[in-house]
N, CA, C, O and CB atoms as a CASP TS submission, in Angstrom:
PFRMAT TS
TARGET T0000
AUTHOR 0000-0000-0000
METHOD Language model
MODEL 1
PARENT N/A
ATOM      1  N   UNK     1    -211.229-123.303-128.288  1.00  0.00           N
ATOM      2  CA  UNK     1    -210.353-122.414-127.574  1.00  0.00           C
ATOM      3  C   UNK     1    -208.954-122.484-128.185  1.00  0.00           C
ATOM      4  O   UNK     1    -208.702-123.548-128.750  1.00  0.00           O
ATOM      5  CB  UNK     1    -210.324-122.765-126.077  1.00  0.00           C
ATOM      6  N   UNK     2    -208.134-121.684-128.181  1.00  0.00           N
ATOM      7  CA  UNK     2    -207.135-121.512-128.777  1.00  0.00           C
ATOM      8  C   UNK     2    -205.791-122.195-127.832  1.00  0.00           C
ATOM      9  O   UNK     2    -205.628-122.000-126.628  1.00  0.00           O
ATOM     10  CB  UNK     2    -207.151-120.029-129.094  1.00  0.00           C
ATOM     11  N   UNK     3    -205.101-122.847-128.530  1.00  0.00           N
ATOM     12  CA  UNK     3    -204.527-123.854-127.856  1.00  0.00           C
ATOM     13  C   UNK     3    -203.069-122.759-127.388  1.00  0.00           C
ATOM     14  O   UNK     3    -202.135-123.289-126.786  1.00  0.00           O
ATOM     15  CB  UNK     3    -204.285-125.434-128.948  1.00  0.00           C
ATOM     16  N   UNK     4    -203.025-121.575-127.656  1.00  0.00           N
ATOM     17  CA  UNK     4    -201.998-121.044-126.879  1.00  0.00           C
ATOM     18  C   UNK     4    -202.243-119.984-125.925  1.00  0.00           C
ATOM     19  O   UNK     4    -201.424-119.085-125.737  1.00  0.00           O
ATOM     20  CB  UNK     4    -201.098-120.634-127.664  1.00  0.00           C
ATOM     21  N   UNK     5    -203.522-120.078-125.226  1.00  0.00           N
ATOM     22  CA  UNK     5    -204.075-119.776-124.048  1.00  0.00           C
ATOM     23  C   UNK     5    -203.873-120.760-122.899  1.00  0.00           C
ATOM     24  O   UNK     5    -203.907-121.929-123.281  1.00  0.00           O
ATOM     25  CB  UNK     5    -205.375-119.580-124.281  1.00  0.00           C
ATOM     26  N   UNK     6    -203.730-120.640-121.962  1.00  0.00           N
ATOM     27  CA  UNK     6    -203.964-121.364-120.440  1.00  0.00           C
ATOM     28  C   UNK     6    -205.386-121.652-120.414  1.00  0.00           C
ATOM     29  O   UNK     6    -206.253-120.824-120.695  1.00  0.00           O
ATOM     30  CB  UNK     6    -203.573-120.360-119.028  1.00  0.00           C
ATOM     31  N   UNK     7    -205.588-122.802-120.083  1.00  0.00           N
ATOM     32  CA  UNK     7    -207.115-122.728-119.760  1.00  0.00           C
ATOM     33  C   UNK     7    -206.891-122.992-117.997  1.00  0.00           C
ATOM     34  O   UNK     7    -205.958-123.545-117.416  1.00  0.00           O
ATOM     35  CB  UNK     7    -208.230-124.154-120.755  1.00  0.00           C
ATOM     36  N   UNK     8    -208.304-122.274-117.379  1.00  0.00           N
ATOM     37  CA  UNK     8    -208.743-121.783-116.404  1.00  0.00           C
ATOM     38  C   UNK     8    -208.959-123.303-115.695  1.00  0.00           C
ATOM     39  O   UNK     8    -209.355-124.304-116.292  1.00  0.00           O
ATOM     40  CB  UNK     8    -209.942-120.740-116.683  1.00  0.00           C
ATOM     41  N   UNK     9    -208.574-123.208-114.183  1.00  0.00           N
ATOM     42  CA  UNK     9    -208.849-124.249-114.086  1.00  0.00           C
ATOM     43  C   UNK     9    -210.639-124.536-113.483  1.00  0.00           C
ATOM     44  O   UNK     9    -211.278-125.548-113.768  1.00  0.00           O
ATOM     45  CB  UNK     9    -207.689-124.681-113.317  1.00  0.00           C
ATOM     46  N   UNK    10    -211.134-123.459-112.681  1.00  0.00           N
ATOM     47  CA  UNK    10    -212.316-123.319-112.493  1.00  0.00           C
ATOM     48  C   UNK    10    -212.909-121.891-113.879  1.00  0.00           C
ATOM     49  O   UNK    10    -212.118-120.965-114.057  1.00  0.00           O
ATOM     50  CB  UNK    10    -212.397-122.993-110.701  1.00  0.00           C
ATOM     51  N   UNK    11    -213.867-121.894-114.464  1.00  0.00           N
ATOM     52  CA  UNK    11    -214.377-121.565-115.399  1.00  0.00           C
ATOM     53  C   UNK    11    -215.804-120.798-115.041  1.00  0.00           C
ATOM     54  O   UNK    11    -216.288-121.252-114.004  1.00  0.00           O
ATOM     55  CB  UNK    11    -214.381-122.676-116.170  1.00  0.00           C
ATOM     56  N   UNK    12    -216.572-119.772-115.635  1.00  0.00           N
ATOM     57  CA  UNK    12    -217.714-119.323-115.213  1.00  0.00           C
ATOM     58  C   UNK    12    -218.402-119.968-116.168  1.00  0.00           C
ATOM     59  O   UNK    12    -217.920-121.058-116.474  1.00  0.00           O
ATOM     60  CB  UNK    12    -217.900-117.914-115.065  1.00  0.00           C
ATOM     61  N   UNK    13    -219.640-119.554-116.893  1.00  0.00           N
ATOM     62  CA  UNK    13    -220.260-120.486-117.901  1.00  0.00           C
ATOM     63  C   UNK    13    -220.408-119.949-118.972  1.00  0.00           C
ATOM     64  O   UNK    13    -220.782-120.554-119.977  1.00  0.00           O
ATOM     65  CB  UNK    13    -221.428-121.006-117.620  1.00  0.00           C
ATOM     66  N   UNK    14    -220.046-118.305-118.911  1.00  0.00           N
ATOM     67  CA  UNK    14    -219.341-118.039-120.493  1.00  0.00           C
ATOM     68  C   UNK    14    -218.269-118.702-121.245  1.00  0.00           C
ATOM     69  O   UNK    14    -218.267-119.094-122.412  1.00  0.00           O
ATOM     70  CB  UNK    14    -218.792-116.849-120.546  1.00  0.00           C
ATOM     71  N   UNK    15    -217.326-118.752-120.307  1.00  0.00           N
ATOM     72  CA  UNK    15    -216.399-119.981-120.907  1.00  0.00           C
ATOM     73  C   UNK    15    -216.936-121.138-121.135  1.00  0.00           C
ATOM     74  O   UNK    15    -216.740-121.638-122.243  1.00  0.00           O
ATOM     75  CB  UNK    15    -215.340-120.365-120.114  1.00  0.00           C
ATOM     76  N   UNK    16    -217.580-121.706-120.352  1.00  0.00           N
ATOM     77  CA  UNK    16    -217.712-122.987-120.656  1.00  0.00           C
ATOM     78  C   UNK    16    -218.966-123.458-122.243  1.00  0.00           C
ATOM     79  O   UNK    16    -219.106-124.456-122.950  1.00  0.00           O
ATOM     80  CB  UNK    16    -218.211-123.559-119.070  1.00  0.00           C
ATOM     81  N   UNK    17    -219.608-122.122-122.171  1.00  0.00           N
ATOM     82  CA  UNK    17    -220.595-121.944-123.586  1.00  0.00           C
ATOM     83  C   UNK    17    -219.498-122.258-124.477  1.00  0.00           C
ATOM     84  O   UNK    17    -219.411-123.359-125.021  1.00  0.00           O
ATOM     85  CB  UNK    17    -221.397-120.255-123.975  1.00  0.00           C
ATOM     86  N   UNK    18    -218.297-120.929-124.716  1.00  0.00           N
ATOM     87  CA  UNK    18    -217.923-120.976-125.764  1.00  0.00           C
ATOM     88  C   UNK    18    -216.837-122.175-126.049  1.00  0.00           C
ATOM     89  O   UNK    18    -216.315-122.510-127.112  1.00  0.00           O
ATOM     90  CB  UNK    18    -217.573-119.753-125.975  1.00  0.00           C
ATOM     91  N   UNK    19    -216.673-122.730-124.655  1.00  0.00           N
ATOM     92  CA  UNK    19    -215.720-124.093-125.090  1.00  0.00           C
ATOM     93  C   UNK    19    -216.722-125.334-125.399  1.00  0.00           C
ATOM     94  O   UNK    19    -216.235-126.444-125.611  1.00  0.00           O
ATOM     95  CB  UNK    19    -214.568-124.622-123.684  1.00  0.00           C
ATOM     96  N   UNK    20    -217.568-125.214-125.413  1.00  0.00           N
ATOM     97  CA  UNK    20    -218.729-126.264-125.738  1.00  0.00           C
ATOM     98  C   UNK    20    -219.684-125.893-126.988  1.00  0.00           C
ATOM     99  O   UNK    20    -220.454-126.688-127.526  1.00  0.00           O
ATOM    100  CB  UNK    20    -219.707-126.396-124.410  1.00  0.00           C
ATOM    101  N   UNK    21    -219.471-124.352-127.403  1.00  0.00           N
ATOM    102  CA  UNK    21    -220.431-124.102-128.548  1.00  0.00           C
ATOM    103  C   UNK    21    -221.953-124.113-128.334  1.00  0.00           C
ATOM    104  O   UNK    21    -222.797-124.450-129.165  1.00  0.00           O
ATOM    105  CB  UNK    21    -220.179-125.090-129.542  1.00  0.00           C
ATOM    106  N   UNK    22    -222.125-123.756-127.280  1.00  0.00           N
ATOM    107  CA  UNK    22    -223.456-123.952-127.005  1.00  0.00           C
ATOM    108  C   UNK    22    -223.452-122.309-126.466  1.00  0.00           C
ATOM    109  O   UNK    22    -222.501-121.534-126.562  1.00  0.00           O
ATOM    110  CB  UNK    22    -223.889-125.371-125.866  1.00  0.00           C
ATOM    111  N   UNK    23    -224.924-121.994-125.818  1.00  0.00           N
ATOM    112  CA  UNK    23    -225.318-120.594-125.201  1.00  0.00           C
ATOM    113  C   UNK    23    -224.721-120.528-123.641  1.00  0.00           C
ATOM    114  O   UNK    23    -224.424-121.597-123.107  1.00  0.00           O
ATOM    115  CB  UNK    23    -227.111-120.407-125.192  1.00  0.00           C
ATOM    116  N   UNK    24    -224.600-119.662-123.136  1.00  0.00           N
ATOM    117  CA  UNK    24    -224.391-119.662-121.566  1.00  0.00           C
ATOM    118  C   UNK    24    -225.894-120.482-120.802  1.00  0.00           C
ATOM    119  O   UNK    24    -225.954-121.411-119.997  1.00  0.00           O
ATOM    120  CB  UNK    24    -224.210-117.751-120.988  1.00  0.00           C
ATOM    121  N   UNK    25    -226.729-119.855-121.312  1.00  0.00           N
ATOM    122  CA  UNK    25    -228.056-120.243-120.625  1.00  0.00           C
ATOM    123  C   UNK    25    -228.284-121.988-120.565  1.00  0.00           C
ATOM    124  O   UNK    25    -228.996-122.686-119.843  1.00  0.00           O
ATOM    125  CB  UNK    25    -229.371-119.475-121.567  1.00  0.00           C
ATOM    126  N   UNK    26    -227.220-122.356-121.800  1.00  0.00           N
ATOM    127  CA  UNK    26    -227.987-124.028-121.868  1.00  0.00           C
ATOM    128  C   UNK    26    -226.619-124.730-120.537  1.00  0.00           C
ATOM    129  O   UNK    26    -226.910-125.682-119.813  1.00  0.00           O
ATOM    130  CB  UNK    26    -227.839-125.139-124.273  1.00  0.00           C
ATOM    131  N   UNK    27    -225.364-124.108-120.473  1.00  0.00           N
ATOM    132  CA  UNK    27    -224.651-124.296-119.623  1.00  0.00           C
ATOM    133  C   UNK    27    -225.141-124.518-118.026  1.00  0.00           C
ATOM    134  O   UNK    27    -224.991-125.457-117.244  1.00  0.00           O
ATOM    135  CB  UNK    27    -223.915-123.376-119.858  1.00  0.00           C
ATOM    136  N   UNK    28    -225.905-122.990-117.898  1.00  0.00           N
ATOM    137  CA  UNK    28    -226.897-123.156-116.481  1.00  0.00           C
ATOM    138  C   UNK    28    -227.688-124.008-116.426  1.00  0.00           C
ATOM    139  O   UNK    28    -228.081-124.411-115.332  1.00  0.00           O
ATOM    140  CB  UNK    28    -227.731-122.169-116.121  1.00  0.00           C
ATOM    141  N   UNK    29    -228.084-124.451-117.434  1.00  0.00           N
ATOM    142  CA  UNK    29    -229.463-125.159-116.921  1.00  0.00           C
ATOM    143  C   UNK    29    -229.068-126.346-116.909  1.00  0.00           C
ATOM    144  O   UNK    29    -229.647-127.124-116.151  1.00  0.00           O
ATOM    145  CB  UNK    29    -230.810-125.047-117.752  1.00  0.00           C
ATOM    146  N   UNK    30    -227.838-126.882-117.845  1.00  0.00           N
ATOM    147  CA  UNK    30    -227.180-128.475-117.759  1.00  0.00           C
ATOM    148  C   UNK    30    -226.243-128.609-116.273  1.00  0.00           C
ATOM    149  O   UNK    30    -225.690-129.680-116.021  1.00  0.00           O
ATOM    150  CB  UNK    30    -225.941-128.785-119.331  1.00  0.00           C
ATOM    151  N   UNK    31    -226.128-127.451-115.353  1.00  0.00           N
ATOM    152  CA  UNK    31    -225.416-127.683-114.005  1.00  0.00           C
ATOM    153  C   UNK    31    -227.005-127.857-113.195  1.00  0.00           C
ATOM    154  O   UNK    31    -227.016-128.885-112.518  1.00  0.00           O
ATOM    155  CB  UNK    31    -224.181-126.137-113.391  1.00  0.00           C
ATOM    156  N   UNK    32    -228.090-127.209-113.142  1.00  0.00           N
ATOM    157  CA  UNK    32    -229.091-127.577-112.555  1.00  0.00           C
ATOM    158  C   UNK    32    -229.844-128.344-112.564  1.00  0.00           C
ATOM    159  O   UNK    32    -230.740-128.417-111.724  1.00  0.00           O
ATOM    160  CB  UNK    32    -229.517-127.109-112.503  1.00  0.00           C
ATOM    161  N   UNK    33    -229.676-129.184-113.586  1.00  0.00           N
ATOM    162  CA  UNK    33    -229.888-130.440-114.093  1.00  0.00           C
ATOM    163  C   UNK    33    -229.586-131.613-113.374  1.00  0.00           C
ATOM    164  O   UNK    33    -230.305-132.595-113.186  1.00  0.00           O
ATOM    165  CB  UNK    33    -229.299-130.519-115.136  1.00  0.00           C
ATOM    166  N   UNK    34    -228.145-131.336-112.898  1.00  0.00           N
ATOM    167  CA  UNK    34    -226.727-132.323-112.728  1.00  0.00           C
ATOM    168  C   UNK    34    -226.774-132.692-113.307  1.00  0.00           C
ATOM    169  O   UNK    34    -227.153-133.855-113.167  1.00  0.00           O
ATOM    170  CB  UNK    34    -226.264-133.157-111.986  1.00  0.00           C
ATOM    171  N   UNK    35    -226.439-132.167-114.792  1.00  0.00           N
ATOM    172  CA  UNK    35    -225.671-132.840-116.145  1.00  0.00           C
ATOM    173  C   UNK    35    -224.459-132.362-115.969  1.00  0.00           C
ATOM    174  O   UNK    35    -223.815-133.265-116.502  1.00  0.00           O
ATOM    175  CB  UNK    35    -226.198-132.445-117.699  1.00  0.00           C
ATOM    176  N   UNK    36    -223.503-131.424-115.526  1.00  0.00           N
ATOM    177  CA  UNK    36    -222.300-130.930-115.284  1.00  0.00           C
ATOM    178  C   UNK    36    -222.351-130.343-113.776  1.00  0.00           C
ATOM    179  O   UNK    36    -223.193-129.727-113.123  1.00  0.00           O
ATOM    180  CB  UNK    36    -221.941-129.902-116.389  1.00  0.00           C
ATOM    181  N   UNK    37    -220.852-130.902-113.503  1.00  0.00           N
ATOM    182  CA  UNK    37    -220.552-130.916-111.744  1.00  0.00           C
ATOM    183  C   UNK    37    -220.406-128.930-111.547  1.00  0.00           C
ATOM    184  O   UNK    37    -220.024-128.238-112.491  1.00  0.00           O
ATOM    185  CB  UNK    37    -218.424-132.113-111.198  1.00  0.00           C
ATOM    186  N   UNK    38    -220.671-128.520-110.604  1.00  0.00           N
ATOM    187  CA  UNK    38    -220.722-126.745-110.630  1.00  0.00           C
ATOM    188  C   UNK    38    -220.676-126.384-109.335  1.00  0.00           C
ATOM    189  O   UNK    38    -221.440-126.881-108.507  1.00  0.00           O
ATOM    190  CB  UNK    38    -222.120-125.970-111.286  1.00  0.00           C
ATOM    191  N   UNK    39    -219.564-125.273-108.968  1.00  0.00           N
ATOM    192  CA  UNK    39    -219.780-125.095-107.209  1.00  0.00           C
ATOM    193  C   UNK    39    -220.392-123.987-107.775  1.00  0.00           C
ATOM    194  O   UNK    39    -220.297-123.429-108.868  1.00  0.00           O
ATOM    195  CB  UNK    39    -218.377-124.894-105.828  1.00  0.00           C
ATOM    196  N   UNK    40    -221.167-123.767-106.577  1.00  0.00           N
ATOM    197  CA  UNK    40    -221.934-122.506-106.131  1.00  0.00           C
ATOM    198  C   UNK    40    -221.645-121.795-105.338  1.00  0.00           C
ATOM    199  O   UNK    40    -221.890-122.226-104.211  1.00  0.00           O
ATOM    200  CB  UNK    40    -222.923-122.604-105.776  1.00  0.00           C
ATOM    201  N   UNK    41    -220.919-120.204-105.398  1.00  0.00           N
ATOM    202  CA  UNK    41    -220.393-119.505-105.214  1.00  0.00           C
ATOM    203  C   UNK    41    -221.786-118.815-104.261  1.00  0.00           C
ATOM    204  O   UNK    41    -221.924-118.922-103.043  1.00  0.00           O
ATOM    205  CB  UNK    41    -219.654-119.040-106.404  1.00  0.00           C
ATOM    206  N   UNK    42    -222.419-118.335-104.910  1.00  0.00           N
ATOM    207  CA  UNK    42    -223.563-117.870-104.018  1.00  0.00           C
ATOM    208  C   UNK    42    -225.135-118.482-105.291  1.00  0.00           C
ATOM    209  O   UNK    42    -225.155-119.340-106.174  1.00  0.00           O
ATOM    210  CB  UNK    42    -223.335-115.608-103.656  1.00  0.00           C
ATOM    211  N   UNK    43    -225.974-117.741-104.884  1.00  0.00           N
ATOM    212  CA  UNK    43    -227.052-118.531-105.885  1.00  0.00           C
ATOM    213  C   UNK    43    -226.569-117.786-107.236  1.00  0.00           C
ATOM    214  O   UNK    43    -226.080-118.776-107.780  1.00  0.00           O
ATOM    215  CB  UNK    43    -228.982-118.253-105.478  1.00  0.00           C
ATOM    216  N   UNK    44    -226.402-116.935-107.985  1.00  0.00           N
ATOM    217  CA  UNK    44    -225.872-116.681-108.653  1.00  0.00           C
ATOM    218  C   UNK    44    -224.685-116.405-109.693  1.00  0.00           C
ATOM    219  O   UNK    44    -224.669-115.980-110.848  1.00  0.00           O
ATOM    220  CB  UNK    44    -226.166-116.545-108.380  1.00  0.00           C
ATOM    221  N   UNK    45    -223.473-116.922-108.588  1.00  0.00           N
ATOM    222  CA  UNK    45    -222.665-117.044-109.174  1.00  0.00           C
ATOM    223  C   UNK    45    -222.329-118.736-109.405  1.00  0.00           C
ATOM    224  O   UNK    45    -222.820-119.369-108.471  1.00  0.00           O
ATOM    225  CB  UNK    45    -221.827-116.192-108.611  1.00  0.00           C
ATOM    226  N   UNK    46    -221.713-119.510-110.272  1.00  0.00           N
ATOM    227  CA  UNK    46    -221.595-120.418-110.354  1.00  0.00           C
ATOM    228  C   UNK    46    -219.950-120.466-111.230  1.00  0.00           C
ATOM    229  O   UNK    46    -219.524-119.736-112.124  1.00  0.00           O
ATOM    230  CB  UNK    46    -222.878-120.890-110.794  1.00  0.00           C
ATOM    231  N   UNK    47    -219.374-121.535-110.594  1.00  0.00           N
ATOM    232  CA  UNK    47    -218.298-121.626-111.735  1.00  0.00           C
ATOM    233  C   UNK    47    -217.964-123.743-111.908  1.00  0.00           C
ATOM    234  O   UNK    47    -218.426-124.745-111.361  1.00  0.00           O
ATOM    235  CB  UNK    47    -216.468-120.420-110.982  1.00  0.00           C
ATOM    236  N   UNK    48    -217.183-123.524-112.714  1.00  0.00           N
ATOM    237  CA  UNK    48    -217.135-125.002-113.234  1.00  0.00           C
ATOM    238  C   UNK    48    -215.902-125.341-113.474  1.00  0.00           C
ATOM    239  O   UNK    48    -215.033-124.603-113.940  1.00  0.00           O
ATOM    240  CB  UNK    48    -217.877-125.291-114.452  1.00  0.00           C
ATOM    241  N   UNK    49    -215.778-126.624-113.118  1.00  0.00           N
ATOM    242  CA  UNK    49    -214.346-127.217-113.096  1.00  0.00           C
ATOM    243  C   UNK    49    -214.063-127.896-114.402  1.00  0.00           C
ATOM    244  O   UNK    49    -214.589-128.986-114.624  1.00  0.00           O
ATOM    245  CB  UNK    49    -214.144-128.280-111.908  1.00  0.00           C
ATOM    246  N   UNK    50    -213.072-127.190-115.507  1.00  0.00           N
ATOM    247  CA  UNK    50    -212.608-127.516-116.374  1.00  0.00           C
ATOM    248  C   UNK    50    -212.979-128.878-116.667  1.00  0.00           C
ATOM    249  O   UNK    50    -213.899-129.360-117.327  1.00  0.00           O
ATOM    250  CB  UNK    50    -211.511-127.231-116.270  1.00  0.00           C
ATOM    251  N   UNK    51    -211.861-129.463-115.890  1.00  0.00           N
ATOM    252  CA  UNK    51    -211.693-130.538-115.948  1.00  0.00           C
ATOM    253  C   UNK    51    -212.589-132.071-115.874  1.00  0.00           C
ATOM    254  O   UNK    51    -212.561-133.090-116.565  1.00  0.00           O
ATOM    255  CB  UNK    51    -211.016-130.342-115.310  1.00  0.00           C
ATOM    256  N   UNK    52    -213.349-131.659-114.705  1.00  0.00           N
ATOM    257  CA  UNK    52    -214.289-132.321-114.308  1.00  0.00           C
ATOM    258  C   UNK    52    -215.149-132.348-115.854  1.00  0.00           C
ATOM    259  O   UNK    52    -215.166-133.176-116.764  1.00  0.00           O
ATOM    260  CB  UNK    52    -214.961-131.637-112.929  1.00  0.00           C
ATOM    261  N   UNK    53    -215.681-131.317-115.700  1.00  0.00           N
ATOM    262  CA  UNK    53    -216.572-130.997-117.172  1.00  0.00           C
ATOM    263  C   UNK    53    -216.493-131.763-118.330  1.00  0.00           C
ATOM    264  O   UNK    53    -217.339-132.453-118.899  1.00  0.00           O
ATOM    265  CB  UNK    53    -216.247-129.732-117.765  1.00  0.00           C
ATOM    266  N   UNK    54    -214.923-131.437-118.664  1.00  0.00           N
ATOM    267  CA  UNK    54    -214.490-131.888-119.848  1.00  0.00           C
ATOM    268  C   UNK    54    -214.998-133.748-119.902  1.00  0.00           C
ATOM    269  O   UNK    54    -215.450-134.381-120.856  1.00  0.00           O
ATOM    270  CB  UNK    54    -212.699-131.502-119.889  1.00  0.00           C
ATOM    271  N   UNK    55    -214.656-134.280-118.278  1.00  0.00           N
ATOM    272  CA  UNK    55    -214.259-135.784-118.593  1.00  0.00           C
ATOM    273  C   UNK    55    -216.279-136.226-118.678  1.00  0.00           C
ATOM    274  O   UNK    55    -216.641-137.168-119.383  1.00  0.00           O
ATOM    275  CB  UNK    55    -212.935-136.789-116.853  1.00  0.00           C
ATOM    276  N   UNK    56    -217.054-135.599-118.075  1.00  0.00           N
ATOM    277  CA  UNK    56    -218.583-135.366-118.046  1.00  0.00           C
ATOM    278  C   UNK    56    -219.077-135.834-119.946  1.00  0.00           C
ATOM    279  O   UNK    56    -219.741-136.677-120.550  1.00  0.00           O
ATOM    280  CB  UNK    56    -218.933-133.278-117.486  1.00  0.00           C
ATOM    281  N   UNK    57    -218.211-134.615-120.223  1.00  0.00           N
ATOM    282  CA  UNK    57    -219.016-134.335-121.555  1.00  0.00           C
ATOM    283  C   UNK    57    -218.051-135.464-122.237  1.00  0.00           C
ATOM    284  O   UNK    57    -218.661-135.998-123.164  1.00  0.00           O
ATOM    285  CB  UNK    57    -219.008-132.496-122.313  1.00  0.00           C
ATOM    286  N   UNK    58    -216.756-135.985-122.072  1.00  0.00           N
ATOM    287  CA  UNK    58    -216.220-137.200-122.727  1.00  0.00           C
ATOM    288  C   UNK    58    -217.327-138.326-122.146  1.00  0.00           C
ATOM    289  O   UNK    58    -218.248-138.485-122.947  1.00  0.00           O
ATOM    290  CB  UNK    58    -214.476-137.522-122.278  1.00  0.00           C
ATOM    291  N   UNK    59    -217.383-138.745-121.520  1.00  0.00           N
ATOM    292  CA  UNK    59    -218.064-139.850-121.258  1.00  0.00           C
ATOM    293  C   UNK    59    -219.526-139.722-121.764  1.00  0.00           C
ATOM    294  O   UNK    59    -220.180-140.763-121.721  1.00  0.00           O
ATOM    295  CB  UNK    59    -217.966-140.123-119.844  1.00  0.00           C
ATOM    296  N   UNK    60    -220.145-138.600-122.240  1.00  0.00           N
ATOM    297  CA  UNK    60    -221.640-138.543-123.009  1.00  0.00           C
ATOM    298  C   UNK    60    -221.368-138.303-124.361  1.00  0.00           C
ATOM    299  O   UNK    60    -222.244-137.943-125.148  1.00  0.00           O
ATOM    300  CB  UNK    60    -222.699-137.340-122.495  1.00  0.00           C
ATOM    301  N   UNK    61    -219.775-138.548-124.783  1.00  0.00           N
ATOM    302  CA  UNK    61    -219.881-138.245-126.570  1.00  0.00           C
ATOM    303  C   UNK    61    -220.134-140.101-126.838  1.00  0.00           C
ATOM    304  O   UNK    61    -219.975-141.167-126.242  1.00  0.00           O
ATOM    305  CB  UNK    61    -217.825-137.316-127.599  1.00  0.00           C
ATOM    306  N   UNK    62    -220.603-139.584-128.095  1.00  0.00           N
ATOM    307  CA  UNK    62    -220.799-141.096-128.263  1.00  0.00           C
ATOM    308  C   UNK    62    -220.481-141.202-129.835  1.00  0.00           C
ATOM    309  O   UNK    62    -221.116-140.500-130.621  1.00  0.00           O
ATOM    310  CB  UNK    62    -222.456-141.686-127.801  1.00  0.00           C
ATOM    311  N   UNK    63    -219.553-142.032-130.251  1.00  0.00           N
ATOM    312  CA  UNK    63    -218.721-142.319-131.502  1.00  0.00           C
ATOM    313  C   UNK    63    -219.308-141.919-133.108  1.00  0.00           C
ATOM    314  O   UNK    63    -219.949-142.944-133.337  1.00  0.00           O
ATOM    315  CB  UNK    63    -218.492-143.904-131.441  1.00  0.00           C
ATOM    316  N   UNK    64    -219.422-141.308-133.976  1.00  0.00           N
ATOM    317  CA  UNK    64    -220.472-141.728-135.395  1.00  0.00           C
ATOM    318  C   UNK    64    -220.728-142.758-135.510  1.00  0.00           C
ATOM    319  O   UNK    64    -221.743-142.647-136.197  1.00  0.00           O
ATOM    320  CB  UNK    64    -220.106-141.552-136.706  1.00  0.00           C
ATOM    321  N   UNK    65    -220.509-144.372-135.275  1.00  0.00           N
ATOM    322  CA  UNK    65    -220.460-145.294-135.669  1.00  0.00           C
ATOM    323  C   UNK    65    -221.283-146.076-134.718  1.00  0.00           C
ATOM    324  O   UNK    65    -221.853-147.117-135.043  1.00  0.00           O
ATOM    325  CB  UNK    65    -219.297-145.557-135.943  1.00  0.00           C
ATOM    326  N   UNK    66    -221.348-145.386-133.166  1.00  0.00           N
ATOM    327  CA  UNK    66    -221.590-146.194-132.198  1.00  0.00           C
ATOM    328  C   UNK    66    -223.696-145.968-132.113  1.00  0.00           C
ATOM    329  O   UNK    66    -224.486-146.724-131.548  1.00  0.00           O
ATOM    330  CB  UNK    66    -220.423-145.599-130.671  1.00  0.00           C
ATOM    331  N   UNK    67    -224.042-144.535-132.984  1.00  0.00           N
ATOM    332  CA  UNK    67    -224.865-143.945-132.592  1.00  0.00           C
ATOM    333  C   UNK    67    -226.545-144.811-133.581  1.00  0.00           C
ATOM    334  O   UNK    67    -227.677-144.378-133.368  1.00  0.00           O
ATOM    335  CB  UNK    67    -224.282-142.284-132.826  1.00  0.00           C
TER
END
């Protein structure tokens, strides 16, 4: 993401694809998972907390060195 944008503080999962590089679809299915924290707006809508997310996917990176 381009660092002279605002980022959102709740996110849908297009954003969160393209801030992760992954598809929207693998986004849904890693919140139904509970691999990433996600309120549910109704059954279809879903959005995601930046933040939360971000510290999710920090705590599952794991170092080149460590792997």
């Amino acid at each position: 993401m381009p660092e002279d944008q605002p980022h959102p503080t709740l996110a849908d999962a297009s954003y969160m694809a393209r801030r992760y590089s992954v598809e929207p679809k693998t986004i849904r299915r890693w919140a139904a998972e509970g691999r990433l924290p996600v309120i549910r707006l109704s059954a279809r809508c879903l959005r995601f907390d930046v933040a939360a997310c971000d510290a999710v996917i920090a705590k599952r990176t794991v170092s080149a060195g460590s792997a």
